[in-house]
N, C-alpha and C positions, 0 to 999 in steps of 0.2 A: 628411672632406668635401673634394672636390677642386674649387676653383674656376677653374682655368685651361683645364678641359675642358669644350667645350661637348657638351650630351646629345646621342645618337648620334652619336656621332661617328666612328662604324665603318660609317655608313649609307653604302652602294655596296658595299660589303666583302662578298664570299659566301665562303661557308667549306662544302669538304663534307667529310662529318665519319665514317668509319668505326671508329662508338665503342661502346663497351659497359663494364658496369659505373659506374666513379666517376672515376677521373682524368682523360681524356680529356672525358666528361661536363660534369664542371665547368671546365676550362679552355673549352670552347665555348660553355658559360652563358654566362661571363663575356661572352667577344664577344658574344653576342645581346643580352645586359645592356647593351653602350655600341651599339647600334645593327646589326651583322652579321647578315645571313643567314643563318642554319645550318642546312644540310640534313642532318641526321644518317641517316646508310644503314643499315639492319640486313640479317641476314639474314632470309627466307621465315618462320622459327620467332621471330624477335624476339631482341629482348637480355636476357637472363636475370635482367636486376635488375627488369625490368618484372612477373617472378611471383612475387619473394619478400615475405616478410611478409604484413600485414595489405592488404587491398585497400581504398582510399578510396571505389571506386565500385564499382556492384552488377554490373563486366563482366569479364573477365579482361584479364590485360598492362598494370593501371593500378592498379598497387601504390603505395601513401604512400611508397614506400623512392623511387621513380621518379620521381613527379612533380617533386619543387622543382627539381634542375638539369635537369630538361630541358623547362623552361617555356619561350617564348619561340623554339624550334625550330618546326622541318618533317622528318616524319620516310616514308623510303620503303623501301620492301623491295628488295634484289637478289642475287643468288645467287649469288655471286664466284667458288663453285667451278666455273661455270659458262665457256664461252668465251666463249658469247653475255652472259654476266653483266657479262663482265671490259670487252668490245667497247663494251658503251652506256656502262659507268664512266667511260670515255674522249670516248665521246659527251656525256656530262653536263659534265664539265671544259670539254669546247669552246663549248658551249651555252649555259650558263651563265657562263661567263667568269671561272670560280671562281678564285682570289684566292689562297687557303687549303688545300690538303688537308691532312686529321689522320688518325692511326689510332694505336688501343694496342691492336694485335694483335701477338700473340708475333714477332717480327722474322725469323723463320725461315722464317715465314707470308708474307713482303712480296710477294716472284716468283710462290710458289704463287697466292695472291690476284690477282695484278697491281695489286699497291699499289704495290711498291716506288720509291722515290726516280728512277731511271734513267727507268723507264717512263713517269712521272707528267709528268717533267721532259722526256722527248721529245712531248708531249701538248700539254704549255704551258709553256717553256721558263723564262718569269718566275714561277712558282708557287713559293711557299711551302708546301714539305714539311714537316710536324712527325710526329714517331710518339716516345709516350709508351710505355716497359717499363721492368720490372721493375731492369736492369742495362744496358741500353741494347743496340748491334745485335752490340756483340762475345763478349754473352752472351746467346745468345735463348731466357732460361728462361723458362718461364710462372712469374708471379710475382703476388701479390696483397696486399696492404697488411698485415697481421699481419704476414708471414714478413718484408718489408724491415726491418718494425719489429723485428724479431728482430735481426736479421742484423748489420743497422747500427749493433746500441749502444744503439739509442734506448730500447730496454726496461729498460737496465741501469739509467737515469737517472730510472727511474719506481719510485713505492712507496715504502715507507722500509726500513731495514736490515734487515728480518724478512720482509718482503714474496718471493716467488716473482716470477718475472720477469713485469713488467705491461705491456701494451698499452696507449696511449691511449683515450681513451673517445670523438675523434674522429680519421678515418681520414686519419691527421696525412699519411702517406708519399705517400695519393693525393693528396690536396691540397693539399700543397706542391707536385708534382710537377707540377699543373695551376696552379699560380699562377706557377712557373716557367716553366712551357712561354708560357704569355699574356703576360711580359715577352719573352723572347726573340720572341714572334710583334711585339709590339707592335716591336722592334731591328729587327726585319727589314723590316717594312712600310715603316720609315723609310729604310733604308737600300737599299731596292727604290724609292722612291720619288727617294733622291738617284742612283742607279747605271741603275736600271731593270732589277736581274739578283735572279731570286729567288733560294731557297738552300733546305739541307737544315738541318732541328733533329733533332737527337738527346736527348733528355729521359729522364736514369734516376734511376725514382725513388729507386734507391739512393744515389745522388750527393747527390739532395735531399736526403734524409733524412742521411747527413752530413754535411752544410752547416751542419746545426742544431744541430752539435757545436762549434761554434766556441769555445763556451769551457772544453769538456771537455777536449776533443783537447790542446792545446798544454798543460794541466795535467797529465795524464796521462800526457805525454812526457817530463816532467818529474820523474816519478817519485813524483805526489806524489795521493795518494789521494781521490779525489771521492766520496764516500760518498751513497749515497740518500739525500735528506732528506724526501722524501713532502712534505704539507704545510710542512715547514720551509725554509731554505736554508739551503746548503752552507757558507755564511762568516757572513751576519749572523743577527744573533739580538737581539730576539724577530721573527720572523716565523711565522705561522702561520694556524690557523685554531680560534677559541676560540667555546667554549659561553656565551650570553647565558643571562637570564634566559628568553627567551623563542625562540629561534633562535641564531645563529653569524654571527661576522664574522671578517673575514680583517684582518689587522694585519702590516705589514710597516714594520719600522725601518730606514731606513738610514742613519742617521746620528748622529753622538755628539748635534748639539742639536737632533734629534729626541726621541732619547733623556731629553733633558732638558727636553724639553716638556712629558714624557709622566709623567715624575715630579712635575712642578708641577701635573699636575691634582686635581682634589679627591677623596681617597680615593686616587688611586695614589702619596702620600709614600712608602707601608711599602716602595718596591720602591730608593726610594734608599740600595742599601748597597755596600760597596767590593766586594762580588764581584760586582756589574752597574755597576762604575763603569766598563767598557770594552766594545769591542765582542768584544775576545777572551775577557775574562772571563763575559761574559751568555752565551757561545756554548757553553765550558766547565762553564758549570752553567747549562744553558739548559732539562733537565729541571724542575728547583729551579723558576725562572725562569717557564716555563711556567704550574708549579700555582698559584703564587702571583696572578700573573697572572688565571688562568682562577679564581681565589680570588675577585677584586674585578670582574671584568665578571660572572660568574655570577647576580652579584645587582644587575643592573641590563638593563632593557630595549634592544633593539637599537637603536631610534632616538636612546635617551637618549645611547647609547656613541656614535652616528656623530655627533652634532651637537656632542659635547665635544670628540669627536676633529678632527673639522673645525674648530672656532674657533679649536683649536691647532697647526693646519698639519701634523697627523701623520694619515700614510695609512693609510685604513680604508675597508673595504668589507663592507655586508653580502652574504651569500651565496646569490646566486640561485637558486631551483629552474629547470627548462626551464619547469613551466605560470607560472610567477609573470614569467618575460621578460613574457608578455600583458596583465598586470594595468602592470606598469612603465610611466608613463608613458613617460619618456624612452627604453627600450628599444625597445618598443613602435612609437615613431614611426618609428624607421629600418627598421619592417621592408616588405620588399616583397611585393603579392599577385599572386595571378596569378587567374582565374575562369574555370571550366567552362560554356562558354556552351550545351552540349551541357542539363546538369543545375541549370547556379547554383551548381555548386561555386565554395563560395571558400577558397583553401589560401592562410597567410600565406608567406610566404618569407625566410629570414638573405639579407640584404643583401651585395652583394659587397663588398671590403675596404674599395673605393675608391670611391663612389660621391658624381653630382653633387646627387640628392634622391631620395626615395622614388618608388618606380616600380611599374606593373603591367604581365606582363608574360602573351603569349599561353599557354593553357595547355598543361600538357605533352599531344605529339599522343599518338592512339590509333595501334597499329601502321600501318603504310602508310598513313596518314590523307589524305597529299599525293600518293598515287601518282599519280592520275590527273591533278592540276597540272602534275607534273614530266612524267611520261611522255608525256605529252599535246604538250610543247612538240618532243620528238624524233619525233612522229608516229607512235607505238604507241599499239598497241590494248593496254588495262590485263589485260582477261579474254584476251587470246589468251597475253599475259606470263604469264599466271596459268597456264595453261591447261601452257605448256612449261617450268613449273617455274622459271621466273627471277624472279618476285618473288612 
């Protein structure tokens, strides 16, 4: 919860945005999240995440994969491989007084497009460049969230010893990548604000994604073996995740008078013996450790185990399903909605990290839903656009 930010606070800020998929996506949420205008561009056929999956509503291009981060936008069609595409791009920058431009288009693409940095910056010389890839512009591979998570390590660090190499089960690479690109825009802002000179960002998601190694990396230089722990972790023990009577909770120690908390409660004495008298010895026979353990919660209710473990200042959590966030009170309250005013759709939304209160926010637009808003203010006709293939 952030109190020192008053809500939109981005409001005057335009941002246009040529984005597709998820990282770029969600870094532009965010800004529309604190107040921004985001114009998000496609091309003529749309952004490909808009057809995958399950469809929320009865029309095409407005997939449930699509809607949550791109609520709160304006979205328009323009044909970049075009001249005439590339010319109004430049026109819109000036028109709008845009603030921001983004893309995570393969960086090889920049000139072809007339995205690029040089271009953008002879258009509107104080603009803030961002473009989100895979390795950034000195390797312009097309690149998409599994393979960084491959590539970087991050796979190695998932599963436990027996495990095949595991992905996260959220699209950690894009979304760091977009939480990093929205600090560096938010550096910039400030620092265009004290100087008056905008800048280029370079944002790879590979980089993010080893940033998150921080405390692999320097152990491993070290020579000294970080083992998958899956559920568990790699130095303290007991940490895990144990079967109740009734459901599972997650149990995490870390500390010796923890540990001896945990033994003064009623029913868990049998685990005070001299091979759990340490942290190195419970880690060492942490299988043992485990059963005995999942021995005396097994036969007791999850609520009973969270409310003992809390009285005793030892950290427990039961284990959320995704439908049960809904039923959670507390969970529940932080989330934010958006509504279909088209249909009365109402989609909840995961809240951005930082946020000043729960928020509702425009829903995600239908393809070119704003063209004739935008286009309208450069003095085209939207069907004669149509008509010569540019949006």
């Amino acid at each position: 919860m952030s109190s020192c930010l008053k809500e939109n606070f981005l409001e005057g800020v335009t941002v246009l945005s040529v984005e597709q998929a998820v990282s770029l996506p969600y870094c532009t949420w965010r800004l529309a999240a604190d107040g921004a205008e985001v114009i998000r561009v496609e091309p003529p056929w749309g952004d490909p995440n808009r057809y995958v999956g399950e469809s929320a509503l009865d029309e095409e291009g407005m997939s449930a994969y699509f809607l949550g981060i791109n609520s709160g936008k304006k979205s328009i069609t323009l044909n970049l491989n075009s001249p005439k595409g590339k010319e109004i791009l430049g026109e819109l920058i000036k028109e709008f007084d845009v603030d921001i431009f983004a893309t995570n288009q393969v960086p090889s693409n920049y000139k072809k497009l007339g995205i690029d940095y040089e271009r953008i910056r002879s258009i509107k010389e104080d603009i803030i460049w961002v473009g989100i890839s895979g390795f950034g512009p000195e390797r312009p591979e097309a690149a998409y969230d599994p393979m960084i998570q491959a590539y970087s390590g991050i796979m190695d660090t998932n599963g436990d010893e027996n495990s095949p190499p595991l992905k996260f089960g959220v699209s950690i690479a894009d979304l760091e990548a977009a939480n990093q690109a929205y600090c560096e825009i938010m550096k910039a802002l400030l620092i265009r604000e004290k100087t008056g000179k905008g800048c280029r960002i370079d944002i790879s998601m590979l980089d993010c994604c080893l940033s998150l190694l921080a405390l692999h990396i320097p152990m491993v230089s070290l020579g000294i073996k970080v083992p998958k722990s899956g559920n568990k972790h790699p130095i303290f023990a007991p940490v895990g995740v144990y079967r109740t009577k009734d459901g599972y909770v997650s149990i995490a120690i870390g500390s010796e008078a923890q540990w001896e908390r945990l033994c003064s409660l009623p029913g868990f004495e049998i685990l005070k013996k001299d091979i759990y008298s340490t942290n190195n010895r419970r880690k060492a026979n942490e299988e043992q450790l485990d059963r005995d353990l999942e021995e005396i919660l097994s036969k007791r209710n999850t609520e009973e185990i969270i409310e003992l473990f809390k009285k005793a200042r030892i950290p427990i959590s039961k284990v959320t399903t995704l439908p049960q966030i809904f039923e959670d009170s507390y969970l529940s309250s932080k989330l934010w909605k958006t509504r279909d005013e088209k249909t009365g759709l109402e989609v909840l939304l995961a809240p951005p990290p930082v946020t000043t209160k729960t928020k509702q926010l425009t829903f995600a637009p239908r393809l070119g839903e704003h063209n004739e808003e935008i286009y309208s203010k450069l003095g085209y006709d939207v069907e004669e656009l149509k008509k010569e293939g540019i949006i």
